[in-house]
N, C-alpha and C positions, 0 to 999 in steps of 0.2 A: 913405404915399408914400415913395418909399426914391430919391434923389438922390445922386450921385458928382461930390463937389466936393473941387478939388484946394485945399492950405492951405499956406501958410508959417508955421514958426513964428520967430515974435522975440520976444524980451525976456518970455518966460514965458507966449504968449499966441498962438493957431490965428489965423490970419489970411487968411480966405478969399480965394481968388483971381481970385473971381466973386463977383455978390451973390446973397446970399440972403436970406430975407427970413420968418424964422420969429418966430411971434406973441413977444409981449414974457411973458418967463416960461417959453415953451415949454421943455419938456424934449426932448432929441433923442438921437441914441444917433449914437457917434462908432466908427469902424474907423479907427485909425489904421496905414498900409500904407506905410514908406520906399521911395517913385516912384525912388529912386535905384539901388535894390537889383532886380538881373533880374528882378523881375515888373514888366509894365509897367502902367501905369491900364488900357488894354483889356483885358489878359487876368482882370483883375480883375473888372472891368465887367462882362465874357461870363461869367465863372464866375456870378459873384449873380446873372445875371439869369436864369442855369441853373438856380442852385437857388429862383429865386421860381417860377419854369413849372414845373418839378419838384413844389413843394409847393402850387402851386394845382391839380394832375390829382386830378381826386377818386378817379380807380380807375389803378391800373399797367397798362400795357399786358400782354395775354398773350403768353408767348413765341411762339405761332404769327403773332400780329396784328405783333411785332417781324420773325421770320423774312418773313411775305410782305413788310415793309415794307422788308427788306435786299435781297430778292428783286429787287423793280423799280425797281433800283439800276444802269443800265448800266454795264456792264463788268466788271473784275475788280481789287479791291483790293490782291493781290499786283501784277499787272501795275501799277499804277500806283504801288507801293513800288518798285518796279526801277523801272522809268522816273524817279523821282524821286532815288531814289541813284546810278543809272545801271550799275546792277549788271548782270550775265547770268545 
């Protein structure tokens, strides 16, 4: 199970922000990420949870099965880069 819990540290010591509640003894594996520094907790959150669905596809999709799946996508990805920059 892979959980994203934010922590303070004080005085030598990860001090959760929420509870959690892993057995007495557990071992657990720690990513320690400065929340203070431009990446924010979401973008961090959306990446790992990209590469757990990533690494649970047991086959890659083929490049045709990618192209029709870009395909039935309305509209046009440039157009909507200019409309977003507001560019001509």
């Amino acid at each position: 199970m892979t959980r994203h819990v934010e922590a303070v540290y004080e005085h030598g010591v990860l001090r959760p922000l929420e509870p959690v509640s892993p057995s007495e003894s557990q071992r657990v594996k720690l990513t320690i990420t400065d929340a203070s520094r431009g990446r924010s907790f979401l973008d961090v959150s959306l990446t790992e949870r990209a590469r757990a669905e990533t690494a649970a596809q047991r086959q890659a999709p083929t490049l045709e099965e990618v192209r029709a799946a870009l395909a039935a996508i309305p509209g046009s990805l440039s157009e909507d880069v200019i409309e977003e920059r507001g560019d001509y």
